[in-house]
C-alpha positions as CSV (number, residue, x, y, z in Angstrom):
1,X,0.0,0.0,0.0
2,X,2.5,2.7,0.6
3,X,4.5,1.6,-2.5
4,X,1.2,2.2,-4.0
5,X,0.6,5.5,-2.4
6,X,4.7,6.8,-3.3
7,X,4.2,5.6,-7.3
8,X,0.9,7.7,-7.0
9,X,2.6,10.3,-5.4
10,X,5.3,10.5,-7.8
11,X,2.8,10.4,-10.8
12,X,1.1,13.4,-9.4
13,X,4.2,15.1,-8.3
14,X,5.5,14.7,-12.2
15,X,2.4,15.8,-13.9
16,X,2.3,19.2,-11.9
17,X,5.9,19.8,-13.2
18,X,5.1,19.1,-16.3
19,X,2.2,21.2,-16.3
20,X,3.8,24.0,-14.4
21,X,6.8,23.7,-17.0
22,X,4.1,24.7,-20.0
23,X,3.2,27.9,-17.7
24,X,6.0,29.0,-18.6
25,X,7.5,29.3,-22.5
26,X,10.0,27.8,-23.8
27,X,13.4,30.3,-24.3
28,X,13.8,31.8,-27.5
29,X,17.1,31.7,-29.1
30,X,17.1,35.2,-30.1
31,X,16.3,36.7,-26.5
32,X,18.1,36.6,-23.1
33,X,17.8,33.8,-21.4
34,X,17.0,35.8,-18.3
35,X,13.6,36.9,-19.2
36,X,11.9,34.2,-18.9
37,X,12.7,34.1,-15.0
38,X,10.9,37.3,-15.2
39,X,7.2,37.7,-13.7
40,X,6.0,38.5,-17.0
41,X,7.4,35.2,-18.9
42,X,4.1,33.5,-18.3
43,X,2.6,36.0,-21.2
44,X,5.3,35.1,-23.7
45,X,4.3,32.5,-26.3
46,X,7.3,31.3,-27.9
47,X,5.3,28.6,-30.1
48,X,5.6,28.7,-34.0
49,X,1.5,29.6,-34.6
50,X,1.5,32.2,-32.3
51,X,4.6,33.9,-33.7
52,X,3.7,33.1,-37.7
53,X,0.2,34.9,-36.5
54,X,2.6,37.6,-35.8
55,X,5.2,37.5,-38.7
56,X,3.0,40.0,-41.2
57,X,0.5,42.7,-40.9
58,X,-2.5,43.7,-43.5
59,X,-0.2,44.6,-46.1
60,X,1.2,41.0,-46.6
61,X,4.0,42.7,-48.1
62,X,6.8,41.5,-45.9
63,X,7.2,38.7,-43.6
64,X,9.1,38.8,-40.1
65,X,8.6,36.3,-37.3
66,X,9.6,37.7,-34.0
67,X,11.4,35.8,-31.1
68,X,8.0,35.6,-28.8
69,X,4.8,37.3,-28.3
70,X,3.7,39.2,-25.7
71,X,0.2,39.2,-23.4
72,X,0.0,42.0,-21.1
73,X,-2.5,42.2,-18.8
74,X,-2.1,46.0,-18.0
75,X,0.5,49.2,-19.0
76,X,3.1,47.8,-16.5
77,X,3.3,44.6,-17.9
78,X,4.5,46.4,-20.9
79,X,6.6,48.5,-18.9
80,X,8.0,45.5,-17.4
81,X,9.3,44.1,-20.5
82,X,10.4,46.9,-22.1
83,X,12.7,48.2,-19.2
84,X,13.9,44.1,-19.5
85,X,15.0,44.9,-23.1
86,X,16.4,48.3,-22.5
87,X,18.7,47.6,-19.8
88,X,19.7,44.4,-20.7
89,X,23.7,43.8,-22.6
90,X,21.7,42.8,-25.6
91,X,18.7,45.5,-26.0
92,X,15.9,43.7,-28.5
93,X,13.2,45.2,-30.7
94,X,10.1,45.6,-29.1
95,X,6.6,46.3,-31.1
96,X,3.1,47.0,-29.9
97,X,0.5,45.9,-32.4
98,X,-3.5,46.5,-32.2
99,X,-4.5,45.0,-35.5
100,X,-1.5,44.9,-37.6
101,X,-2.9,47.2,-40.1
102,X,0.3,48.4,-41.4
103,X,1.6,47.2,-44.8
104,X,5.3,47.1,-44.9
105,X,5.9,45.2,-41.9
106,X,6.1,48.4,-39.5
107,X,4.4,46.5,-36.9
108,X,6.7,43.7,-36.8
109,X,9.6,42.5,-34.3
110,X,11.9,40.5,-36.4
111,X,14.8,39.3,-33.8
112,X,12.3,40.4,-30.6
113,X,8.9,40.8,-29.0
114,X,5.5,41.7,-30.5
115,X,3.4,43.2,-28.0
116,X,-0.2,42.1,-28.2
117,X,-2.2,45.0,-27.4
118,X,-6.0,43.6,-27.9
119,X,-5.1,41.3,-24.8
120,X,-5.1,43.7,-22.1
121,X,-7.8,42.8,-19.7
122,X,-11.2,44.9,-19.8
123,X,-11.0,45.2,-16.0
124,X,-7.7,47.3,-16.0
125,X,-8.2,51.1,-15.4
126,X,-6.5,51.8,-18.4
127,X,-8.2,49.0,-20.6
128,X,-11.8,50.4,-19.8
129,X,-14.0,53.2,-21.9
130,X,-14.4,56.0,-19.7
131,X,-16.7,58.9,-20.8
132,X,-16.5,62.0,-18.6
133,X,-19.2,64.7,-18.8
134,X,-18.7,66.4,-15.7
135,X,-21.0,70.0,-16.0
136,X,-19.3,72.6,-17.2
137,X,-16.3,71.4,-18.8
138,X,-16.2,70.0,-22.1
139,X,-17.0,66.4,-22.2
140,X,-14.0,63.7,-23.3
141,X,-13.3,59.8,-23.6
142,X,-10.2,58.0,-21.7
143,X,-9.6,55.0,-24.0
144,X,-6.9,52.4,-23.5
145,X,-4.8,52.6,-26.2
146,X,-5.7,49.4,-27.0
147,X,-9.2,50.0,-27.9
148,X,-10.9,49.7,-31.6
149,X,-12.6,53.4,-32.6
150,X,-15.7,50.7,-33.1
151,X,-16.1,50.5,-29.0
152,X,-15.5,53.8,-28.3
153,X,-18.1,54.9,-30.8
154,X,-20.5,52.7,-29.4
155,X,-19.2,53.9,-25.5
156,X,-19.6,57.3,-26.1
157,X,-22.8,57.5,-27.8
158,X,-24.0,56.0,-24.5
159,X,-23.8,59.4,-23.8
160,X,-25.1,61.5,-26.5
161,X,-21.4,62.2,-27.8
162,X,-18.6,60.8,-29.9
163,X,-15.3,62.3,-31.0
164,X,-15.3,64.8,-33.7
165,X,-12.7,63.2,-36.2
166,X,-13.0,59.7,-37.2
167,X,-11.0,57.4,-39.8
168,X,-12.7,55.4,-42.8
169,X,-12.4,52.3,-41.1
170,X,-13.5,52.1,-37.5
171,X,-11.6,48.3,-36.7
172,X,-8.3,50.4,-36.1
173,X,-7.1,50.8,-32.5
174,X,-6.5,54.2,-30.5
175,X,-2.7,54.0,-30.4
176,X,-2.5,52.6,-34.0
177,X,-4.0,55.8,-35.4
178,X,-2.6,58.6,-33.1
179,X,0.5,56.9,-33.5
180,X,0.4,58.0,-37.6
181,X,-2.5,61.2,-37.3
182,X,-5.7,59.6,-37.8
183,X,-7.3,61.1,-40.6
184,X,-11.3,61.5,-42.5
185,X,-13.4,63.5,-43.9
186,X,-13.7,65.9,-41.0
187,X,-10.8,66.9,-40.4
188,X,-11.0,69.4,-43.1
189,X,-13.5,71.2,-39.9
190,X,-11.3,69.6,-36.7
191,X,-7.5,69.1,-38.2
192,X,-6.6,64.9,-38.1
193,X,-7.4,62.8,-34.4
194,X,-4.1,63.6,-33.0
195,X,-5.3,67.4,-32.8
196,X,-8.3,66.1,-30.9
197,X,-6.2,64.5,-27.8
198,X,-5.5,66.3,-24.5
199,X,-3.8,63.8,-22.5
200,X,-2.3,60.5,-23.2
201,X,-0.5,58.0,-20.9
202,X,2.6,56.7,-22.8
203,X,5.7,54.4,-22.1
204,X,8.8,55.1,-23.0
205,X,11.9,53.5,-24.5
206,X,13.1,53.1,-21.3
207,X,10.1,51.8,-19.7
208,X,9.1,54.6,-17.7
209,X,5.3,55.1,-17.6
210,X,5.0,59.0,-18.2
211,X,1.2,61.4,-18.3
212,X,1.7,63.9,-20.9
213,X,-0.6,66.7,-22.4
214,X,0.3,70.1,-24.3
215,X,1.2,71.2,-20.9
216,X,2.9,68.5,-19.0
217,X,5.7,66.6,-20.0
218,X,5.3,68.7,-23.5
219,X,8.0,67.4,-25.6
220,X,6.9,63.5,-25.2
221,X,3.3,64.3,-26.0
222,X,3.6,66.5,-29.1
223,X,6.5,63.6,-30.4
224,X,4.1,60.7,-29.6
225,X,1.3,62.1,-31.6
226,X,2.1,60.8,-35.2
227,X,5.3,59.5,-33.9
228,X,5.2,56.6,-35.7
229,X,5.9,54.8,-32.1
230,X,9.2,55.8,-31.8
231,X,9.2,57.8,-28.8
232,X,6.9,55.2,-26.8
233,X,3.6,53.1,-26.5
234,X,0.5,54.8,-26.2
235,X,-1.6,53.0,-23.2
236,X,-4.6,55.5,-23.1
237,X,-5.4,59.1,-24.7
238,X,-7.8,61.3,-23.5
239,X,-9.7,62.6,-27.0
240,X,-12.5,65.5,-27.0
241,X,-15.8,64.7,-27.7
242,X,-19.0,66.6,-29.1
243,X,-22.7,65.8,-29.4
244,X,-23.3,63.2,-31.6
245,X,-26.0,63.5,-34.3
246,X,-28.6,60.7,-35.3
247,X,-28.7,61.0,-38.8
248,X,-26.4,61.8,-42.1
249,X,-27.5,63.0,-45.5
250,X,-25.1,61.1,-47.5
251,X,-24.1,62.6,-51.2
252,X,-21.9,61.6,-53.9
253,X,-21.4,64.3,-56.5
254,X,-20.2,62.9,-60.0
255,X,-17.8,65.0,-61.6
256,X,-15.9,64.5,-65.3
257,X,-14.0,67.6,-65.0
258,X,-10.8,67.6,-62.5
259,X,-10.9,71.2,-62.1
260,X,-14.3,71.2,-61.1
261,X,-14.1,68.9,-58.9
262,X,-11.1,70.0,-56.9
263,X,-12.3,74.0,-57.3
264,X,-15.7,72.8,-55.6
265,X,-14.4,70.0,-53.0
266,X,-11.8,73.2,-51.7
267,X,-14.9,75.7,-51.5
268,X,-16.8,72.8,-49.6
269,X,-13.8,73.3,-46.9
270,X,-13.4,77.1,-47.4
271,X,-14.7,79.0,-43.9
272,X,-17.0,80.6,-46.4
273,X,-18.8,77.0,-46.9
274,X,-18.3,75.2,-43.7
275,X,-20.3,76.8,-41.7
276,X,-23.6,76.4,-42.7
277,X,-22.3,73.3,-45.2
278,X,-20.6,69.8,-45.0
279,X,-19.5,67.9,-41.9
280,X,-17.7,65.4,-44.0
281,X,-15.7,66.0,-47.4
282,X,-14.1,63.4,-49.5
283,X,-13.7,61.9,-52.9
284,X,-12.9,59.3,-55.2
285,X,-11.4,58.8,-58.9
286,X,-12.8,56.1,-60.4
287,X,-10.5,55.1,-63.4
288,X,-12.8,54.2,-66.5
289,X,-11.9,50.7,-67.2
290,X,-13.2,49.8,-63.9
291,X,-16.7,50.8,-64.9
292,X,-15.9,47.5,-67.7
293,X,-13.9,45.2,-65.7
294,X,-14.8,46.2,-62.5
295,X,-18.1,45.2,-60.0
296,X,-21.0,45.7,-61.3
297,X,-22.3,47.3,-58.3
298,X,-21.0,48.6,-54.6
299,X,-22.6,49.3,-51.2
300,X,-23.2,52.7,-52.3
301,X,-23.7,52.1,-56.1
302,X,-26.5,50.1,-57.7
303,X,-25.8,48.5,-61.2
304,X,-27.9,50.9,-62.9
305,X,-25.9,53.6,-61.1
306,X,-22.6,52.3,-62.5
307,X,-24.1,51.8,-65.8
308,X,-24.9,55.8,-66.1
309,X,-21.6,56.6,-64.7
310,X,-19.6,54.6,-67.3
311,X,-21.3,56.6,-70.0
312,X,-20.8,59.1,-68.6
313,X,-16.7,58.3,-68.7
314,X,-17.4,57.4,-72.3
315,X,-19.4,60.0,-73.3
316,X,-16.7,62.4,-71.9
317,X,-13.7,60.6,-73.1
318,X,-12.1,61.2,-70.0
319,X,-9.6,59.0,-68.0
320,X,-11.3,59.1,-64.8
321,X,-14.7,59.9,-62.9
322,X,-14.5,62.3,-59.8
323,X,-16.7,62.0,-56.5
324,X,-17.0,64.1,-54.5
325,X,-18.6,63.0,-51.0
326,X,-19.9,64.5,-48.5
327,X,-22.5,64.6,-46.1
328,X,-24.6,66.6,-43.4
329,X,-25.1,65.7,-39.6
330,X,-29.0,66.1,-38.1
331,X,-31.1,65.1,-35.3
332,X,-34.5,64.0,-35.3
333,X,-36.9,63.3,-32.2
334,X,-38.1,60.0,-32.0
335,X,-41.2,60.6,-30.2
336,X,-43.1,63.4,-32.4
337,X,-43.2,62.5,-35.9
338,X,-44.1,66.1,-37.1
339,X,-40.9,67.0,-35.4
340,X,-39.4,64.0,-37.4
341,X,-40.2,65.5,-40.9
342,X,-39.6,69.0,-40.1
343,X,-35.8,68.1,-39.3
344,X,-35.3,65.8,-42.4
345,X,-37.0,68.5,-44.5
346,X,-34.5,71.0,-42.9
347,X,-31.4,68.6,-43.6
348,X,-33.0,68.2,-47.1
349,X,-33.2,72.0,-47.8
350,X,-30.0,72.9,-46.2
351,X,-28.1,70.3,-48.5
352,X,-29.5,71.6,-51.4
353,X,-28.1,75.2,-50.9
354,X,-24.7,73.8,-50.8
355,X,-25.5,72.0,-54.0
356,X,-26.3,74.4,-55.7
357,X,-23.2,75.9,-55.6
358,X,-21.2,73.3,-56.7
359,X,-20.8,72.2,-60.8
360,X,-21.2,68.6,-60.7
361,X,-22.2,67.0,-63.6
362,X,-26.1,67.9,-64.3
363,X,-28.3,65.0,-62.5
364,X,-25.5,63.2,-61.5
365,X,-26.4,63.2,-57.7
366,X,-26.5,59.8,-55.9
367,X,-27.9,60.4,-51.9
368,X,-28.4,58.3,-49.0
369,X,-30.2,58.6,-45.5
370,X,-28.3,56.9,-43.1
371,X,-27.9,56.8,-39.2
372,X,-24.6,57.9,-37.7
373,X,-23.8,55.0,-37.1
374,X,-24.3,53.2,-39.9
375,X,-22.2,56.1,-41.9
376,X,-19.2,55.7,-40.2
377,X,-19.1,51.9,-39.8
378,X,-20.0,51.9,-44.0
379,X,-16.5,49.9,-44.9
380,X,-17.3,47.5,-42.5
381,X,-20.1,46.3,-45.0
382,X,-17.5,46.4,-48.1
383,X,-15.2,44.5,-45.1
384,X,-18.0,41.9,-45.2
385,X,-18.0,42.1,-49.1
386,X,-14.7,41.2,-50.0
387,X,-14.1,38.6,-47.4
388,X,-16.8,36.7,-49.2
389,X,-15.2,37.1,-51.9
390,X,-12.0,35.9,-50.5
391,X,-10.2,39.5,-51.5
392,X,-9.8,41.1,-47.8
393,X,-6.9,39.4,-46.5
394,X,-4.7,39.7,-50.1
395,X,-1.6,41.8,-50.3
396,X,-2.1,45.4,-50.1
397,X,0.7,47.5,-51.6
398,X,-0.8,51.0,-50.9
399,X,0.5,54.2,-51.3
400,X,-0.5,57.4,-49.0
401,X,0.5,60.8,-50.3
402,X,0.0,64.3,-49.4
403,X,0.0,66.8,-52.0
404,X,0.3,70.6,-51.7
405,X,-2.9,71.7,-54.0
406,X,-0.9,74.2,-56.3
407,X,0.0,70.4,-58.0
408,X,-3.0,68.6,-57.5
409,X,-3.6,69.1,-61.2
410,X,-0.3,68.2,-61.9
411,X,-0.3,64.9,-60.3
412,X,-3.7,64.3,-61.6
413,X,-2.2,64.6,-65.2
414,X,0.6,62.8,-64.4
415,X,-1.1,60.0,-62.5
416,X,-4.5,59.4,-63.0
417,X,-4.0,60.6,-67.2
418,X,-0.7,59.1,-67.4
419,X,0.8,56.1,-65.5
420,X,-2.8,55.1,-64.8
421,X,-4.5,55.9,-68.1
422,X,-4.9,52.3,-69.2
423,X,-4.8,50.6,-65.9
424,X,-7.4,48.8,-63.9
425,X,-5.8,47.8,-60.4
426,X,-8.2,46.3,-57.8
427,X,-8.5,48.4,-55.2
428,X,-10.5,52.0,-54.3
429,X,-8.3,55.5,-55.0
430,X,-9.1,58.6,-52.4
431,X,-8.8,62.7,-53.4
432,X,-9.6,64.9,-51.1
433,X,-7.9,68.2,-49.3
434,X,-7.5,69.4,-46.4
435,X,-6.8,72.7,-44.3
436,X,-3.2,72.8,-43.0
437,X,-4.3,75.2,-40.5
438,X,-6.0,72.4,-38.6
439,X,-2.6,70.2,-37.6
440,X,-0.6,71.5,-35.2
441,X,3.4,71.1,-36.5
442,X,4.7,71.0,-32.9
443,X,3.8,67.4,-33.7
444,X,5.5,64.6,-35.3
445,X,2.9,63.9,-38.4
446,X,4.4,65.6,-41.4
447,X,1.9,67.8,-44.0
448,X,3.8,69.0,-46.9
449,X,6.1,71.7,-46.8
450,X,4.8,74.0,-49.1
451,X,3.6,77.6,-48.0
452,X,-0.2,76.9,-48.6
453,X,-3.4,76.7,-46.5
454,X,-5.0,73.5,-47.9
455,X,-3.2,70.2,-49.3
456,X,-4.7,67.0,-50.4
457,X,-4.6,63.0,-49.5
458,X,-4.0,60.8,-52.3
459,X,-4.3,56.8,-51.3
460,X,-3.7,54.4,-53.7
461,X,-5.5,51.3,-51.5
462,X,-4.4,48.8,-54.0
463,X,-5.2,45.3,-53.5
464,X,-3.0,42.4,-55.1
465,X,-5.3,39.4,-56.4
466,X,-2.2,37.7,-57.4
467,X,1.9,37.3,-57.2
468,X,1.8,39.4,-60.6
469,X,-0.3,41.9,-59.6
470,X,2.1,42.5,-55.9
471,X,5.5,43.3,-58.4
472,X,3.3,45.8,-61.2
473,X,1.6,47.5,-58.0
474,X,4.8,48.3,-56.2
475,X,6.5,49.2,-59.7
476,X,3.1,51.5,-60.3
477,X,4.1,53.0,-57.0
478,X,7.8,54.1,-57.2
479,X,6.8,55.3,-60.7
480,X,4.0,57.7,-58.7
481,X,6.9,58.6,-56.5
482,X,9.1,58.6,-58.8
483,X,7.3,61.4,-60.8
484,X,6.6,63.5,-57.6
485,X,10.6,63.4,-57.0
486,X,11.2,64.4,-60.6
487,X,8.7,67.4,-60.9
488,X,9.6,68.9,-57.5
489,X,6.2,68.1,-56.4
490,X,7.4,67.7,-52.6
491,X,4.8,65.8,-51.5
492,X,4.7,64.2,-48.0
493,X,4.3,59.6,-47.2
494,X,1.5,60.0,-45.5
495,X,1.8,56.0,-43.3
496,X,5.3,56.4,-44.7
497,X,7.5,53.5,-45.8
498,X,11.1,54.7,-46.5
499,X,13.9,52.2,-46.9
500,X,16.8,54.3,-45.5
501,X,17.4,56.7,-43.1
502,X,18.9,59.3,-46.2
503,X,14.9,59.0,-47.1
504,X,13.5,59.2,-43.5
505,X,15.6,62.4,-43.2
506,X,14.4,63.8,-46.1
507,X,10.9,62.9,-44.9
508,X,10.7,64.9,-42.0
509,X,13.2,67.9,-42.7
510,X,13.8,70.6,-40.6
511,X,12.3,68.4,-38.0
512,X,15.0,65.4,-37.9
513,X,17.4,67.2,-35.9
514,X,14.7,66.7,-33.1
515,X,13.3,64.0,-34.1
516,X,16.9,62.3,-33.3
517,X,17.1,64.0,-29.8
518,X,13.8,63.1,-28.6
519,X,14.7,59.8,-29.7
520,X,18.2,59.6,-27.8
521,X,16.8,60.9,-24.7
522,X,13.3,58.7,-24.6
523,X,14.2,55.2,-26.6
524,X,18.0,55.3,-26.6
525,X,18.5,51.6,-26.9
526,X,16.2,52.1,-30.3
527,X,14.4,48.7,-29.3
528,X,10.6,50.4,-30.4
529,X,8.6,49.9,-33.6
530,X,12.1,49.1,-35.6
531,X,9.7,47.9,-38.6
532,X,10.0,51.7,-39.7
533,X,13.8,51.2,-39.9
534,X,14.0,54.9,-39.2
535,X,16.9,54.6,-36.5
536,X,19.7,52.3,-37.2
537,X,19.6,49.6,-34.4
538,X,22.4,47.3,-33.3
539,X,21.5,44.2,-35.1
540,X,20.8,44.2,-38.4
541,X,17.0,43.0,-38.6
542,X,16.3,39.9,-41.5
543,X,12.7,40.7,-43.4
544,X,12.0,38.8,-45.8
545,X,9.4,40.0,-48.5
546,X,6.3,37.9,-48.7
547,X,6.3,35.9,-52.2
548,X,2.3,34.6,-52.3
């Protein structure tokens, strides 16, 4: 019986160790060994399909497995590892990463640590939503930096409010966008989402977990916003908030003319317009051998729609159809229905004051009436779309571009009339300007350098079907910025993706010089976000580019 009992015992005794051993991960052979005797090494995963899950990002463009991946449960879990790193005798790259939705491997760790952000617990202080509407003072949102824009839009309208500035796609995290600029079609009226942030809770190179607004700790809050995360991790940001509306008149304008259509998208952002006009301005090109080999009809666009828009590109003999977009915010009250149809007929009215303004093509006006909500969630339906399709998760070689206006027409002829004239990539291409007064240069996010009040956004959202279509789109692009370099059209990367430091230099300018000291004195090991390759680091990192 006691032999029994000590054979049992031993059994037991063995099985614990063993399961206690998989608590813990196995060492990586690319990190010090001493980490995992740290508290944190329980939320490292070391195992090959948690770091191939980690080895590429949206763009599919490059692939990088890191060493290990990492599961914090709050900010100083984060702040645990990356103090680890910086003080250790061999410093490795760390890289936070919300939903990967960069596209040339900026959110990876080749060599190091990707930090999960999405796993940070929802009972942590600075994981939660937390709307403040105290009377009085304006009313803001402190979200975890880890947060999608979808939960705080559906947090704050608890309230009555959301944030004034919002990106096309609403599945991006807090820290992911204010960590490039954030920008949409209102900021034209409110400058990008980093303009829009009071306070934000950011660690540092070093590890230190520092509070920083516009008056506190100055230098780390203007570098962090649009600083590409070089200067630290955003954990939380406190963003300003306004009353929300119920309802959106939702307009395309059609436009055959390029002149017309810029002349009219710039008076739609003038003071003298905004006012009493648009609370959103974008637009499109829509090149005209899509209308042939193209869908035959979008979320916005029926078949019969499409079908009077290619004749209208053939009618014209024109190389591309402009769109202008826009929309207008309203309320209605949901108890009296009179009250109901006297605030759409308002809406109605108002937006037909504006439009009759503008010089769109005669009868070419496509409207919507939407909820709020449903208008800034729409690509999550053309999400749905193309995931049925099997097109979502395909390589996306895009190209982000700001362009000071006095070439807008210039790039148009070169781009749109010329490189593009006969092309038909998959993929959707945005136009649309905005007013430089509205971003704040104390920050790191870089506008073009030209002495003008308004420039535009030009994305090139490509999307490879195939390995063919990956080499001609990245060839399409350095011919794009290739023609920009050659006809001294200085535009800006906007999401930039420069392969040397020569062209990160040339990037940011008059601004490098303290760029490179804010980086010396708050990430001086240079372990964070080395995907940019911006600062040189001490081990050469190995990407390999993805070959589908």
């Amino acid at each position: 019986m006691a032999r029994t009992r000590f054979v049992a015992l031993a059994l037991v005794t063995s099985f614990l160790s063993v399961v206690a051993g998989q608590l813990r991960p196995l060492p990586a052979a690319g990190l010090p060994g001493d980490l995992f005797n740290q508290g944190i090494a329980s939320r490292l995963r070391t195992d090959r399909d948690t770091t191939a899950k980690a080895s590429t990002d949206f763009g599919q463009m490059v692939r990088a497995a890191p060493e290990a991946v990492f599961h914090p449960r709050a900010p100083a879990d984060i702040a645990e590892l990356i103090r680890f790193s910086a003080f250790s005798p061999a410093p490795f790259p760390v890289a936070p990463r919300g939903q990967g939705h960069s596209w040339h491997g900026q959110s990876l760790a080749p060599g190091g640590v990707v930090v999960d952000m999405r796993s940070m617990g929802r009972g942590h202080r600075a994981a939660r939503i937390n709307v403040s509407t105290a009377a009085g003072a304006e009313p803001y949102v402190d979200a975890g930096g880890q947060q999608l824009w979808a939960d705080v839009l559906r947090a704050t309208l608890r309230h009555g409010l959301a944030p004034r500035v919002w990106t096309d796609y609403l599945r991006l995290t807090v820290g992911g966008t204010l960590s490039n600029a954030g920008i949409g079609g209102q900021a034209f009226r409110h400058g990008p989402q980093i303009a829009n942030v009071h306070e934000l809770d950011v660690i540092t190179g070093t590890g230190e977990m520092v509070t920083c607004s516009r008056d506190k700790n100055s230098d780390l809050f203007f570098a962090a916003l649009g600083g590409l995360g070089q200067f630290g991790v955003i954990t939380r940001a406190r963003i300003r908030l306004e009353q929300a509306p119920k309802r959106v008149r939702w307009v395309r304008l059609a436009y055959s003319d390029v002149a017309m259509f810029t002349k009219d998208q710039e008076f739609l952002i003038s003071n003298q317009a905004s006012h009493a006009g648009f609370n959103y301005v974008e637009g499109q090109v829509q090149l005209n051998r899509s209308f042939i080999e193209g869908p035959k009809s979008t979320p916005f666009f029926s078949t019969t729609n499409l079908s009077r828009l290619a004749s209208l590109g053939s009618r014209t003999r024109v190389a591309a159809i402009y769109y202008i977009e826009g929309t207008m915010y309203y309320n209605e009250d949901t108890t009296i229905s009179v009250d109901q149809l006297i605030c759409f007929f308002f809406s109605y009215r108002k937006m037909e004051a504006v439009l009759d303004q503008l010089n769109f093509e005669p009868g070419f006006v496509f409207t919507k009436d939407v909820t709020y909500v449903q208008f800034l969630d729409r690509v999550r339906e053309e999400e749905r779309a193309l995931r049925s399709a099997s097109v979502w998760e395909v390589p996306h070689p895009w190209l982000n571009l700001f362009v000071p206006r006095s070439r807008i027409l210039d790039f148009d002829t070169g781009v749109f009339k010329g490189l593009l004239r006969d092309a038909n990539p998959a993929g959707v291409i945005l136009m649309y300007p905005m007013n430089k007064d509205r971003w704040d240069d104390r920050m790191t996010a870089m506008t073009p350098t030209a002495d003008e009040d308004v420039f535009y956004a030009v994305s090139l959202l490509w999307s490879a079907l195939s390995a063919d279509d990956v080499e001609q789109l990245e060839k399409m692009n350095e011919l794009v910025l290739d023609l920009c370099a050659r006809t001294g059209m200085e535009c800006k990367q906007y999401l930039p993706h420069h392969t040397s430091q020569d062209g990160w230099q040339q990037h940011f300018g008059a601004k490098w010089g303290k760029i490179a000291e804010l980086k010396a004195k708050y990430d001086p090991q240079t372990i964070l976000s080395r995907g940019h390759k911006i600062f040189p680091s001490r081990a050469a990192d190995v990407v390999g580019v993805a070959t589908a």
